[in-house]
C-alpha positions in Angstrom: -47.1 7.4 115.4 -43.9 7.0 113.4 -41.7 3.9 112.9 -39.1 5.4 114.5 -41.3 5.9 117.8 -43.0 2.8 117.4 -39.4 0.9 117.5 -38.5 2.8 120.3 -41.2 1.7 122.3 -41.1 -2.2 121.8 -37.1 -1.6 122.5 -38.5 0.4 125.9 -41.0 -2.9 126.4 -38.2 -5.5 125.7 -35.7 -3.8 127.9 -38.5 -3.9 130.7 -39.4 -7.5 129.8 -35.8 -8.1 130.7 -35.7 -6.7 133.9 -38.4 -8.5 135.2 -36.8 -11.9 134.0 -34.2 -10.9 135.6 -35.6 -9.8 138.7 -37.5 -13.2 138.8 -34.2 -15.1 138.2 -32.7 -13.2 141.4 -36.1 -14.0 143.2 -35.7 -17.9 142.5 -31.8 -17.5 143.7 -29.4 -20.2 142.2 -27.3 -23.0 143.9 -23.8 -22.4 145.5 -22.3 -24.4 142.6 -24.5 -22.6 139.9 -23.0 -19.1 141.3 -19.6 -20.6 141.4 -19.5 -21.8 137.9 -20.8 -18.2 136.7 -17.8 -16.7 138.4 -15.3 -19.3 137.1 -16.7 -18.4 133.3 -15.6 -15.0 134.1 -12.5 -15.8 135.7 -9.4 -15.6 133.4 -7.2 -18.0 136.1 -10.2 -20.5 135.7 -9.8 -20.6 132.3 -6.2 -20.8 131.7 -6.2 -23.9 134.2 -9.0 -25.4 132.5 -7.2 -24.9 129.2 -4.2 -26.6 130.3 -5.7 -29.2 132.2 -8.1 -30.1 129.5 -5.1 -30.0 126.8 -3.1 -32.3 129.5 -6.3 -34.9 130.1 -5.8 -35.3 125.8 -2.8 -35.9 125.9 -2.7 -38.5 128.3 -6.0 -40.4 126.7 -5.7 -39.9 123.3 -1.9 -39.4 123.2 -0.3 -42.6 122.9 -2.2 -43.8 120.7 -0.6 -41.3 118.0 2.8 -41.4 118.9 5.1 -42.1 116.1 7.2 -44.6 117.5 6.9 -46.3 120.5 8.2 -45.8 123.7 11.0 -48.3 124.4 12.0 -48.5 121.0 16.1 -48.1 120.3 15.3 -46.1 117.4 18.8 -44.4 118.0 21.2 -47.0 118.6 20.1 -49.3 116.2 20.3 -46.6 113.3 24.2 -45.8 114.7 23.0 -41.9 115.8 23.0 -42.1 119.6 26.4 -43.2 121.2 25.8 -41.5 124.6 29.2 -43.2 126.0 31.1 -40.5 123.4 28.4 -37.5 124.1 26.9 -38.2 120.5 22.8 -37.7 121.7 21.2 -35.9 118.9 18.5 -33.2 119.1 15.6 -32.4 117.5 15.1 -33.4 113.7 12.1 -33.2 111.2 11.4 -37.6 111.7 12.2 -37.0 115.7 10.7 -33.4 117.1 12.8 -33.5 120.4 15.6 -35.8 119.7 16.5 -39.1 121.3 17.3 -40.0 125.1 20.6 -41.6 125.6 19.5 -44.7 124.8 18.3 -44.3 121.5 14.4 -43.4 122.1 11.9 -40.8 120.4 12.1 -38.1 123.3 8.3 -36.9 122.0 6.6 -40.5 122.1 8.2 -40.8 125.9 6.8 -37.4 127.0 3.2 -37.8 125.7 3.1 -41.6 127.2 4.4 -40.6 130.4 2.0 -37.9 130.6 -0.5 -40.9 130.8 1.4 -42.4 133.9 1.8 -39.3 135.7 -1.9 -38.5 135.3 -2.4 -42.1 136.6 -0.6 -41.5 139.7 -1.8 -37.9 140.1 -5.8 -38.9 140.3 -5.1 -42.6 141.8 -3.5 -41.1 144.6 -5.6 -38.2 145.2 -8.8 -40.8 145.3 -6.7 -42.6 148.1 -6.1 -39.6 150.3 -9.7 -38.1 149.6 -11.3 -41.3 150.5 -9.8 -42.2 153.9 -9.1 -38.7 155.0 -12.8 -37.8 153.8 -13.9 -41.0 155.9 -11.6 -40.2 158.7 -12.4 -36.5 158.5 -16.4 -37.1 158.4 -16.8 -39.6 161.4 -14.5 -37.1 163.5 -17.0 -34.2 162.5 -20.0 -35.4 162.8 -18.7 -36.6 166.2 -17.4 -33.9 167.8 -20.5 -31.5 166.2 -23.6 -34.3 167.0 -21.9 -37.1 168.8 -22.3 -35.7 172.6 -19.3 -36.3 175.0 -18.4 -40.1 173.7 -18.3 -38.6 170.1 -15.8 -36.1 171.4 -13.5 -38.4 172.7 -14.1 -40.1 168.7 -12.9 -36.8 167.7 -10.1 -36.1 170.1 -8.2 -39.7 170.1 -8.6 -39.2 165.1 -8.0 -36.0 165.2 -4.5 -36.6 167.7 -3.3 -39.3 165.1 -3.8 -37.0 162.1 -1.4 -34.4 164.2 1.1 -36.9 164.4 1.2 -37.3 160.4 0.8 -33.8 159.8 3.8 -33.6 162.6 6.0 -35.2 159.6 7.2 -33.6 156.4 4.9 -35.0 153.5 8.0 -35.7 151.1 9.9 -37.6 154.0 6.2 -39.2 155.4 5.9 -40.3 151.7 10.0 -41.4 151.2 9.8 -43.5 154.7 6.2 -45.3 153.1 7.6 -45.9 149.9 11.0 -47.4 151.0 8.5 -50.1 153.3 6.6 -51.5 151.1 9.3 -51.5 148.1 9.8 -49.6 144.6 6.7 -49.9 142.8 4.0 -47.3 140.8 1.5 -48.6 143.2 3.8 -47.9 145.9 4.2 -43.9 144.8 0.5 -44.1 144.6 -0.1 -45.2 148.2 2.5 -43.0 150.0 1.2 -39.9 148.3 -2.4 -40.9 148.9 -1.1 -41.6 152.4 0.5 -38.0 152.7 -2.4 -36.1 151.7 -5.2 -37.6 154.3 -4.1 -35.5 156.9 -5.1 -32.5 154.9 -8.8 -33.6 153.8 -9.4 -35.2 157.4 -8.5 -31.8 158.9 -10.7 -29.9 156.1 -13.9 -32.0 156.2 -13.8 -32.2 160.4 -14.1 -28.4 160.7 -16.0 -27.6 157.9 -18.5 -30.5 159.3 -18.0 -28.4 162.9 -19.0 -24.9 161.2 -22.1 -26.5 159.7 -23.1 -28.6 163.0 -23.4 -24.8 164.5 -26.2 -23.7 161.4 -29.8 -22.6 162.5 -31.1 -26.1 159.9 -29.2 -28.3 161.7 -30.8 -27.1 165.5 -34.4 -26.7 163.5 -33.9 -30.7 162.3 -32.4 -31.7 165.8 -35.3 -29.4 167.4 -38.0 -31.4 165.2 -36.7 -35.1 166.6 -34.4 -36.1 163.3 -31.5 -38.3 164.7 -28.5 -37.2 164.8 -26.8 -39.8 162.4 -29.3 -38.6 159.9 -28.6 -34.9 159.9 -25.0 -36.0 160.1 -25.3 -37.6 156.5 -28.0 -36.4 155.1 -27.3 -32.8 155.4 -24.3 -31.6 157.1 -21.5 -33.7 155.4 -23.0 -32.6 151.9 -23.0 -28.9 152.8 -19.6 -29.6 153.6 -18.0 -31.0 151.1 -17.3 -27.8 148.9 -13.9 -27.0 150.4 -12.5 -30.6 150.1 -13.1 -30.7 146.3 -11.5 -27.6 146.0 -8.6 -28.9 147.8 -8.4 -32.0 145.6 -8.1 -30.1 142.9 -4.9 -28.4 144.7 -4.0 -32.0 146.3 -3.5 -33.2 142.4 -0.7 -30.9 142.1 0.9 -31.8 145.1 0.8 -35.5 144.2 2.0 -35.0 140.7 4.9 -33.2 142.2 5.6 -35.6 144.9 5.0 -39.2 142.7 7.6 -37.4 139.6 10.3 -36.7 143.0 9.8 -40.0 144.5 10.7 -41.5 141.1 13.3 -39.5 140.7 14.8 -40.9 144.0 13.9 -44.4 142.4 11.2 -45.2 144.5 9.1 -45.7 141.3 9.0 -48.2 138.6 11.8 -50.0 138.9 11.6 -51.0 135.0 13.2 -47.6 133.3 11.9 -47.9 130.2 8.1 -47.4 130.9 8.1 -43.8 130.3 7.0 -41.2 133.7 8.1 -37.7 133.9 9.7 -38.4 137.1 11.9 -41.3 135.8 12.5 -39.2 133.2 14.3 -36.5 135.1 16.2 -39.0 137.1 17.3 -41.1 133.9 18.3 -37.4 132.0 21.0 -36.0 135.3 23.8 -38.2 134.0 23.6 -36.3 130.3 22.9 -32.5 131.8 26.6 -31.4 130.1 25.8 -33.1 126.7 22.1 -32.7 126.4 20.4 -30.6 129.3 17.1 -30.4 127.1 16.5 -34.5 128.2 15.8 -33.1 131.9 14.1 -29.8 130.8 11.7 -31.5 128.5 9.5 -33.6 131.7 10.6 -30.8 134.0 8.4 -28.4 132.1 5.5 -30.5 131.5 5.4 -31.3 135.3 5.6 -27.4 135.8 2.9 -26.6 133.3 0.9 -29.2 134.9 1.0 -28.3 138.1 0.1 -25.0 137.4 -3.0 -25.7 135.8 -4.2 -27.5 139.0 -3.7 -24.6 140.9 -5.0 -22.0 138.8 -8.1 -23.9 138.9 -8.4 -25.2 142.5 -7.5 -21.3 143.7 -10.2 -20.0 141.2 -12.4 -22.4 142.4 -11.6 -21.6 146.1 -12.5 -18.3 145.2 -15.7 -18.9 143.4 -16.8 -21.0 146.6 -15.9 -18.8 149.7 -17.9 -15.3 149.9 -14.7 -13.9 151.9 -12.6 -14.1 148.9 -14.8 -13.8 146.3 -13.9 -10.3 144.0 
């Protein structure tokens, strides 16, 4: 036998090693969030959002901690270069990459800060809505799908005051919250969290329903396991798939809706902590002399956004057979 022929075999014997592997690995199956992290490694939407996210993230940890000057300094005025009462705001330099705002402040070091207070109020408000929409949203399922005719009524009398917010605009729901309890960042926070529980109570309820209907859940109910304990220990964690997805999705909504809330000036009242939002509202006055001061947060909240929902659609995708390609 030849060395040629002798290669070819082991190459025949590896290949057929292989396929048994990999006919085992299909034998032992994988997890639903095994698969959906295969497919979002192959999904180039996936990827871009994580990119962007993961850049953002660093920028709002690590950021300010490199900034070259700080945030409410009057770099500006005090050196005689801004004199935004004459139109006089410069632009970008090779000591000041994006200029100064009108009064006097490194544009750059006010971007990357308020990255960290919009991702702040992004996540902080997300965790609000997810919590009581996800507790609101779970005793309503597991009512209406285990709790016999009383835990239908449960469900009926949540379910009608979650119609009555969803009834609402969410920007106007959120403007009418804010402007009760008073201009504040924890004030943003709470009406956005506010806005989105509505959404995850809706989500969690039917997707709780859908798995109450399963052939486990009448096997466990069929072998004498109470009701409360299929509830929790099995249908609400089968069901919790689609409401991290729509976090995900929910985190762009609530950067959106926290940056137009303070540019309405229901935010931080004090101006000169940097967030993108403030930033806008501080920059309309200068749009003839220096339109770059609105376009500057405008485009990180854009970018920012679209991360989210790059990744919160692939992930959608990854998760739900019917719209898996």
């Amino acid at each position: 036998m030849t060395i040629t022929e002798r290669a070819r075999k082991k190459a025949e014997k590896l290949d057929r090693l292989g396929e048994l592997s990999a006919a085992r690995d299909e034998e032992r199956g994988v997890s639903l969030w095994q698969e959906a992290f295969r497919r979002l490694r192959r999904n180039p939407a996936a990827i871009v959002g994580s990119v962007v996210l993961g850049l953002f993230v660093l920028v709002a940890v690590v950021g300010p901690l490199f900034v070259p000057y700080g945030p409410t300094d009057t770099i500006g005025i005090r050196e005689g270069l801004v004199k935004s009462g004459q139109g006089i705001i410069p632009g970008s330099s090779a000591d000041h990459w994006l200029g100064f705002d009108h009064q006097g402040r490194d544009e750059f070091s006010r971007l990357v800060v308020g990255a960290r207070q919009t991702l702040l109020v992004g996540v902080v408000s997300t965790l609000i809505g997810l919590a009581i929409g996800a507790l609101v949203g779970g005793i309503a399922g597991a009512a209406a799908g285990l709790g016999g005719r009383w835990g239908r009524w449960l469900d009926t009398g949540l379910m009608r005051i979650v119609d009555m917010l969803l009834a609402l605009p969410s920007l106007l729901l959120a403007v009418s919250i804010a402007a009760l309890l008073g201009a504040s960042l924890t004030t943003v926070m709470i009406a956005v969290g506010v806005v989105s529980v509505p959404v995850f109570a809706r989500l969690l309820r039917g997707s709780m329903i859908a798995q109450s209907n399963t052939d486990y859940v009448l096997a466990a109910t069929s072998l004498g396991v109470r009701r409360s304990k299929i509830a929790l220990s099995h249908v609400l964690p089968n069901s919790l798939a689609p409401v991290i997805v729509q976090a995900t999705l929910t985190l762009a909504t609530a950067i959106i809706e926290a940056a137009a809330l303070s540019f309405l000036g229901l935010g931080n009242p004090d101006s000169a902590v940097p967030e993108w939002g403030v930033m806008l509202a501080d920059a309309q006055p200068y749009l003839g002399i220096r339109p770059a001061l609105a376009i500057y947060p405008a485009v990180a909240i854009i970018i920012t956004a679209l991360g989210f929902t790059l990744l919160g659609e692939a992930m959608r995708e990854a998760l739900d057979p019917k719209l898996r390609k």
